[in-house]
N, C-alpha and C positions, 0 to 999 in steps of 0.2 A: 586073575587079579590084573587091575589095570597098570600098564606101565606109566600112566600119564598123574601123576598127585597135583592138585593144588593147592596154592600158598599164599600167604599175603606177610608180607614184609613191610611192618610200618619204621619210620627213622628221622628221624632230630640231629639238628648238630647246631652250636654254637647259643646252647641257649640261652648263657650268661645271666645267670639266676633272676631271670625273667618270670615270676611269681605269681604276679598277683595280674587277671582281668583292666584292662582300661578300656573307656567308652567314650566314645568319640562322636558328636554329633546323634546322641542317641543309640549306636551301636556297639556292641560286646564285641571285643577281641582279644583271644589270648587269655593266660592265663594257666597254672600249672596242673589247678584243681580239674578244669575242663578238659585239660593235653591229659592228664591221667583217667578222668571219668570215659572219654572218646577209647582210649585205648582201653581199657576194661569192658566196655559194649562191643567191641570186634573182638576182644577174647571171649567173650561169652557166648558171642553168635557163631563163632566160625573155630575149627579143629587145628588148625594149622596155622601159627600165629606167631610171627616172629619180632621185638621190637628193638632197634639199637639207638646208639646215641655216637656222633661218631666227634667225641670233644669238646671241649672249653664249656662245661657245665659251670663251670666259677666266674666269678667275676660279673658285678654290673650291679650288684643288689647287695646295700648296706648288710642285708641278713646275711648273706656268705660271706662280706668280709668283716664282718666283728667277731664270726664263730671261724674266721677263718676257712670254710669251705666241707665245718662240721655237719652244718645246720644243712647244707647243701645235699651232702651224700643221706644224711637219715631220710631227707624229702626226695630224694631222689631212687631212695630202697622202696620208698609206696609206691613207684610207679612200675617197681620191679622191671627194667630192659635186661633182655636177655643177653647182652652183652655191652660194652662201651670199650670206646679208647681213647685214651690221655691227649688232653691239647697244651698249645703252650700254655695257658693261663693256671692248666693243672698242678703247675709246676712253681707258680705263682709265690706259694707262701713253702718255697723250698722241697729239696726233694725226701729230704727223710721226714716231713711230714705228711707229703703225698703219701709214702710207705705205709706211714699212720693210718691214713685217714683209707688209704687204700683196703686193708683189714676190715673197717668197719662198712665196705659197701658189701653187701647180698648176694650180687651180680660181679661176674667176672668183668676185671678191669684188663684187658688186651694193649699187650705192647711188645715189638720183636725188635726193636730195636734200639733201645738204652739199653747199657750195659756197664757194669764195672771196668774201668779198662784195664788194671794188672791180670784181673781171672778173665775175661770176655763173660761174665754172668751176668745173664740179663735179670734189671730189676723187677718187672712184673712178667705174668702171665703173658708167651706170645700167641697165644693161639688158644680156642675154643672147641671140641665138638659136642654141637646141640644135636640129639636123635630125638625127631619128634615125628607120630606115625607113620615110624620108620624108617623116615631121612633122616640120613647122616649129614649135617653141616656142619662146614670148615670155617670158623670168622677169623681171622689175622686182624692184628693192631700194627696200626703204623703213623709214626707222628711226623711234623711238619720239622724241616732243620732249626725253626724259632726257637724251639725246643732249646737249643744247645744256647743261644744265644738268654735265655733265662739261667741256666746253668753254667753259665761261664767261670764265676767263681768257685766250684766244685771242680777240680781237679782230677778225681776221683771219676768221673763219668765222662760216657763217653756214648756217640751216635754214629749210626749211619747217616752221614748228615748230606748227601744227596740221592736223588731219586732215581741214580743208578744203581746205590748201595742196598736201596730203599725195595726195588723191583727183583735183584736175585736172594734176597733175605725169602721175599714171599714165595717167590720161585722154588727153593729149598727147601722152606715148608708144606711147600703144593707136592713137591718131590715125593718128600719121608713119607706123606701119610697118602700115598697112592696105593699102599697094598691093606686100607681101610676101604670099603665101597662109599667112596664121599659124591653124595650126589648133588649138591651145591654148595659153591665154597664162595665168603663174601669178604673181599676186604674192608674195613672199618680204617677209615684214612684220614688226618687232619693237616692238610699238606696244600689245601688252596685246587681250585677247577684245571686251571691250568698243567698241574702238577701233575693230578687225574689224571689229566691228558698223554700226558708222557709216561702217567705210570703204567696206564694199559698199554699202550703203543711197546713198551719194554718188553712186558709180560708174556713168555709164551704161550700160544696157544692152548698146548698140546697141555699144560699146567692145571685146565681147569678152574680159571677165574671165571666166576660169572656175573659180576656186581662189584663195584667201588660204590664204596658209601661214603661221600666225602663230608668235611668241614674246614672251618678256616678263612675262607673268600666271601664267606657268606650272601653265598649267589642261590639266587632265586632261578627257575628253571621252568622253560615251557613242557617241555617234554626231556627225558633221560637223553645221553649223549647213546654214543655204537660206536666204539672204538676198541679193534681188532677182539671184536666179539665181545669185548665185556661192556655193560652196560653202566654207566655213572648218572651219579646222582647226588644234586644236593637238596637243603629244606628250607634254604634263606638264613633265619638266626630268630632265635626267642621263642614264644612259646605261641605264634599267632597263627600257626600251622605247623603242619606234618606230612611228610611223604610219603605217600601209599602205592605199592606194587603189589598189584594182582598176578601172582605170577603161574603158570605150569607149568612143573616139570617133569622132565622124560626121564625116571630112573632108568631105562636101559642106557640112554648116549650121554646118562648126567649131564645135562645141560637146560635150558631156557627152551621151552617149547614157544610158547607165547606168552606175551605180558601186556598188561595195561598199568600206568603210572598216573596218577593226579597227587596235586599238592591241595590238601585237605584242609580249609581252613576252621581253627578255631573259635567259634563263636557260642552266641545265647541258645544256638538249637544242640549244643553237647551237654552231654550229663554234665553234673559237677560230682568229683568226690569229695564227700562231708570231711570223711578222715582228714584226708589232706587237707581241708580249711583247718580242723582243728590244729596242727602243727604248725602250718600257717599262723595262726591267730595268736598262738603262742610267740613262735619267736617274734611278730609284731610290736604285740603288747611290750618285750620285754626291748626292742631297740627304740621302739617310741620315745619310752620312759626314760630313758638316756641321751635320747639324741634329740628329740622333739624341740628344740628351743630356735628362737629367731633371732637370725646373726645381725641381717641387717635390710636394706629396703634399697633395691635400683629406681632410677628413673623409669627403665624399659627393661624390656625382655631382653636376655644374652642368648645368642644363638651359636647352635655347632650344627650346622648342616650338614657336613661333608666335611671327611675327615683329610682329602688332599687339595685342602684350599685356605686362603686367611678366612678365619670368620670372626667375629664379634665377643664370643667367650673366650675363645684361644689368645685372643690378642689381650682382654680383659687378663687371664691369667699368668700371662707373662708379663706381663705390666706391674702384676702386685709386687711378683718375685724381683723383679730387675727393680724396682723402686725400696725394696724391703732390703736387700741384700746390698744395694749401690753398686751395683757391678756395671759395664756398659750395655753388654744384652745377652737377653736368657730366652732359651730352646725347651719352648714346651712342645712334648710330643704330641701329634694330633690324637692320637690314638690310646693316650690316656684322661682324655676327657669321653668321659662312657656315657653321654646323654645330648641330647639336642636344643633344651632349653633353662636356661635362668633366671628367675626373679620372676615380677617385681620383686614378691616377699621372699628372702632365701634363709632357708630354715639349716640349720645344721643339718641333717638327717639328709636333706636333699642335695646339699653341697658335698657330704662324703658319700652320695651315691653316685654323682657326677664327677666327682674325681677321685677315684677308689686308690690310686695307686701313691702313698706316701711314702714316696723315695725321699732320700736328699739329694742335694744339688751339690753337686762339684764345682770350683770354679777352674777354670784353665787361662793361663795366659795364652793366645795364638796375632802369628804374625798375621797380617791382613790374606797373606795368598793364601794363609792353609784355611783360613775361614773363607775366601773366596771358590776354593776347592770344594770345601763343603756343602758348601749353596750349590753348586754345581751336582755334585753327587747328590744332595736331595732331590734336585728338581730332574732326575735322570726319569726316561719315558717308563721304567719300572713302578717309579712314585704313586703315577697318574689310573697306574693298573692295582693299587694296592701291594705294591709286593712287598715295599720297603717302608718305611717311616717319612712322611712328611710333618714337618715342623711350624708350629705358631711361633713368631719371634716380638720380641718387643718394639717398643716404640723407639724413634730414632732411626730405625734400620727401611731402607729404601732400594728395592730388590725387581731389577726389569729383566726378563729372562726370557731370550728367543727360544718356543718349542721344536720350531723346524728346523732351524743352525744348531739348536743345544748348546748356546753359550749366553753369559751373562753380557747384555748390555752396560746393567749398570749396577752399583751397587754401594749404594752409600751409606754412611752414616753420622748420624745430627746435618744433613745438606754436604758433607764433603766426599768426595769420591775414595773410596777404601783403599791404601793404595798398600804395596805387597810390603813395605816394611812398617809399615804400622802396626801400635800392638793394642790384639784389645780383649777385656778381660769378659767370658765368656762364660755361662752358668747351664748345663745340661744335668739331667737325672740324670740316678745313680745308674738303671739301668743302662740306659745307653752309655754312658761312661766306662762301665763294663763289657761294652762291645762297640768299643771307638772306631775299630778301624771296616767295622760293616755297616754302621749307620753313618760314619762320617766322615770313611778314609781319610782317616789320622793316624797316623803309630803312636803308640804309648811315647817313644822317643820323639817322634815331633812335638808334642803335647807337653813335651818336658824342655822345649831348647830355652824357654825365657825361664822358666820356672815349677816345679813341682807341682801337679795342680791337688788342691786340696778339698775337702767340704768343709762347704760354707752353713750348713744346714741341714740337720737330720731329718728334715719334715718339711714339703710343700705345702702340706694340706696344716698345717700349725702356718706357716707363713701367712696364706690367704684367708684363714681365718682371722685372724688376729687386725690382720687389716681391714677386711671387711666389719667386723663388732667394732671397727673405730672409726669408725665412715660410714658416708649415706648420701642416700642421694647421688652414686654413683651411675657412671655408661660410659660405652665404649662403644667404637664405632666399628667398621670395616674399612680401614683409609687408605685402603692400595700399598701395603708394605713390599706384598709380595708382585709383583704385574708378570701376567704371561700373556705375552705376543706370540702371534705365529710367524 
């Protein structure tokens, strides 16, 4: 018998209920029917077949957020992955109904490190062993610290929330189940490339990591990373590819004999599965018919290009909010606007899929320096790498920020220079409001010296609407609020 098996390892991450096929200059890409029908033709053709998903399946698509992340998990039982684990957006609609919704997936949901913090009981599944043709494989779940910053108001839980904590959890795991014959062990990671990075570099050798599957940065990749023998990997984000590792493995030294890696794109030459249209077509039909209506009509197109820079939607949305609420200026997160273009015609349906997250807005009273602090901490070199949140601001605000000194030139607002005891009233989601002092280094106590801050509005997405079905003929520009110099 040969000591050498071969295997192919297909993986997803960040697909953020990326559903439905788009075509673009005549060309198919993507699409959930064809990510599922591709993956059903290599399970058909080939013996050893493994597929994961490493995160944030929620979010981005009306359909997961009207069933709440229902509609998500039944579509995501057709494509049957042999394992998954939790991102932050999992976490999205609360964690006892992740618990919920956790129940009704097919597939093991992996996670080793949430936990109760009176008992240390971890709330899901940490760990998997898949035996197929005889391999034994070890999959560990392991989530990004974002995680905790969704869970803040849950008192009750609790993380390994760096990727120190993050590296001897797996280690531990890798440990217990050494006296199973494990002949490849994969971690399933939602933690960001970088993190990757650090997290095999932690990991001992001698452990028997041989894969991080990551998600979270949603990084695109020429080839797999080799860092202290284990191999990483991401798949970008959505559904307009997938990751594929051809791999062999040496059951005797359990390890990676050779491998080949390509990022497999999605298109018109993949099956599709009918099934999965039909589910599809169902929940379609049934958010059409509720949300289908037209709010209202721009001038031009609104754009989100990039989420660590001012653009043209971002500023349009803070603009509704700071005009609706009368406050002086409101912090929209770049990163809860989930789409790249708006209008002319903007239809309901397309406005709650572009900004999925209806928090409410706090207001806070801040002196001029602790909002000058904040510009600062946003526009820190982390921002520019995705690590952190950068922010759309409203109109009025005039923001000149050296990258290579890392301070503010300048920072005004309505034309006058910001000056440290000025006070001004301030409107950010609830999310971040609920983790002030990591998006914004502020204390709860600075945040309180002029006044109590309160919500002003249980609903972004009721704000923008409401303004938008009363206006027309709307644009907004890009007008330099934010400037970065070197």
């Amino acid at each position: 018998m040969s000591r050498y098996k071969d295997f192919i390892v297909l993986h997803s991450n960040d697909l953020h209920g990326d559903f439905f096929e788009e075509e673009n200059e005549g060309k198919i890409s993507g699409g959930i029917s064809r990510l599922s029908g591709y993956i059903s033709k290599i399970r058909s053709e080939n013996k050893n077949v493994l597929y994961t998903i490493s995160g944030d399946m929620f979010r981005g698509s009306i359909i997961d957020s009207e069933y709440k992340g229902i509609s998500t998990i039944e579509i995501i039982n057709l494509v049957a992955p042999d394992a998954v684990t939790i991102g932050n957006h999992e976490i999205d609609y609360g964690i006892a109904h992740l618990l919920f919704i956790e129940k009704m997936a097919k597939f093991p949901v992996l996670n080793s490190n949430l936990y109760i913090k009176n008992s240390y009981t971890r709330l899901f599944q940490p760990y998997a062993i898949i035996e197929q043709d005889g391999l034994n494989i070890l999959l560990i779940g392991i989530i990004t610290e974002d995680i905790v910053a969704a869970a803040k108001k849950d008192n009750l839980i609790g993380s390994f929330i760096n990727v120190e904590a993050a590296a001897k959890e797996v280690i531990r795991i890798c440990n217990n189940y050494k006296s199973i014959d494990i002949d490849f062990t994969i971690v399933l990671s939602h933690i960001g490339i970088e993190s990757d990075i650090k997290l095999a570099e932690l990991i001992d050798k001698q452990c028997g990591v041989d894969l991080i599957l990551g998600g979270h940065s949603h990084t695109f990749m020429e080839r797999p990373l080799l860092v202290n023998d284990i191999l990483i990997a991401q798949a970008g984000y959505g559904t307009d590819q997938i990751g594929r590792f051809d791999i062999t493995i040496d059951t005797d030294l359990n390890c990676v004999e050779s491998y080949t890696w390509e990022l497999v794109k999605i298109d018109d030459s993949k099956p599709r599965d009918y099934e999965m249209e039909e589910i599809l077509a169902h929940y379609k039909s049934q958010v059409d018919s509720k949300y289908e209506r037209i709010v209202t009509k721009l001038d031009i197109v609104l754009t989100h290009p990039s989420r660590i820079q001012e653009t043209s939607l971002g500023n349009f949305f803070s603009d509704i909010i700071q005009e609706t609420l009368e406050i002086d200026i409101m912090l929209v997160a770049s990163g809860s606007i989930r789409g790249e273009k708006l209008g002319p015609i903007v239809q309901y349906i397309s406005l709650k899929e572009i900004f999925p997250y209806d928090d409410a807005v706090y207001m806070i009273y801040l002196y001029g320096y602790l909002f000058k602090r904040f510009i600062s901490h946003m526009l820190r070199e982390e921002a520019f790498k995705g690590h952190t949140e950068f922010y759309q601001v409203s109109k009025g605000v005039e923001i000149t920020y050296s990258k290579s000194n890392k301070e503010i030139i300048n920072c005004k607002f309505n034309g006058k220079e910001i000056e440290d005891e000025d006070v001004l009233t301030v409107g950010i989601q609830n999310y971040h409001y609920a983790n002030l002092k990591e998006f914004f280094d502020i204390s709860f106590e600075e945040a309180e010296l002029i006044k109590k801050p309160r919500v002003v509005s249980t609903s972004c997405l009721d704000l923008i609407d409401e303004y938008l079905s009363t206006h027309s003929h709307l644009r907004c520009e890009v007008d330099g609020r934010i400037i970065l110099v070197d």
